[in-house]
C-alpha positions, 0 to 999 in steps of 0.5 A: 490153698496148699495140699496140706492145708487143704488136707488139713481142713478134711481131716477136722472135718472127718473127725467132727462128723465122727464126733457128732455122729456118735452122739446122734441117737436113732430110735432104737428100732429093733431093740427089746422093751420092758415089760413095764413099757408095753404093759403102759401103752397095751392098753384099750379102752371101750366106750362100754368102761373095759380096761378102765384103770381103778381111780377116781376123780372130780373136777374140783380135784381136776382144777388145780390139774388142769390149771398146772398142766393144760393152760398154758395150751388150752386156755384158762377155762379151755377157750383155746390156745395153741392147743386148741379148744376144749370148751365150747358151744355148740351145735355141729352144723355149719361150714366151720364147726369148732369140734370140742370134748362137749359138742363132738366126742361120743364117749367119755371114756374116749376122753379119759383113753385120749388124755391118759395116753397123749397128754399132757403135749411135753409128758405124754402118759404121765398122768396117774388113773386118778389125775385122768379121772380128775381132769376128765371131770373137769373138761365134762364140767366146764362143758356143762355135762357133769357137776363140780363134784360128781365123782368119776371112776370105772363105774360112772364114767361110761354112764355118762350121756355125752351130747353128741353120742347120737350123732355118729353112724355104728358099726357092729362089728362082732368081738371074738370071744363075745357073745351078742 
């Protein structure tokens, strides 16, 4: 290859790399946020029902949810699929124990704080307060813990007894500001 052809092989290949590298986008650390943005992930969420959002929900509203947003990952009726199980029996002894929303979360507000902040998988966090209450509802009730139309809000879903909520060991870690 002769000096010119050689230098004209780096020169295209310096000007693709500088094209292509100002397309490329970093995360944007460092860079300021809006208010709108923190105040959508500043959220906590306590098994006691503190920092619930206002809303409401069934799971025969959380169906139709369910079956257009969750499916495609969860299965059906939350069998499983690539997202994993949702729905299933059992106790937590054994070597391979299936960890679903029934048989080891020990809070539903736990449940409500997951969903609303990761899911679903391709639009984390665009779950309105009254979608998440639905679709909370409705993983409780295919898990045999809520009825089809037992309405859940702030008030009812940290009433709700899930069936592992004993089985964790607590820590009682005082909270600044609260009193025992």
């Amino acid at each position: 290859m002769s000096t010119a052809s050689s230098l004209l092989v780096v020169c295209m290949v310096w000007s693709v790399s500088v094209v292509a590298a100002d397309r490329v986008r970093g995360p944007a650390l460092g860079q300021p946020v809006s208010e709108q943005w923190v105040a959508a992930r500043n959220s906590s969420i306590f098994p006691d029902g503190r920092g619930l959002p206002e809303g409401r929900g069934t799971a025969n509203g959380g169906r139709p949810i369910y079956e257009q947003k969750c499916a495609s990952c969860h299965g059906k009726r939350g069998e499983g699929g690539s997202g994993g199980h949702l729905v299933g029996p059992g106790p937590l002894t054994g070597e391979d124990v299936d960890k679903t929303v029934g048989s080891y979360w020990p809070f539903a507000t736990t449940i409500f704080d997951f969903t609303r902040r990761s899911m679903p998988m391709a639009e984390p966090g665009s779950l309105s307060a009254d979608e998440t209450y639905a679709l909370t509802a409705y993983l409780l009730h295919l898990n045999g813990i809520v009825a089809a139309d037992e309405e859940l809000n702030a008030t009812a879903l940290p009433r709700v007894k899930m069936p592992n909520r004993d089985g964790f060991a607590w820590i009682d870690v005082p909270q600044p500001g609260r009193r025992k």
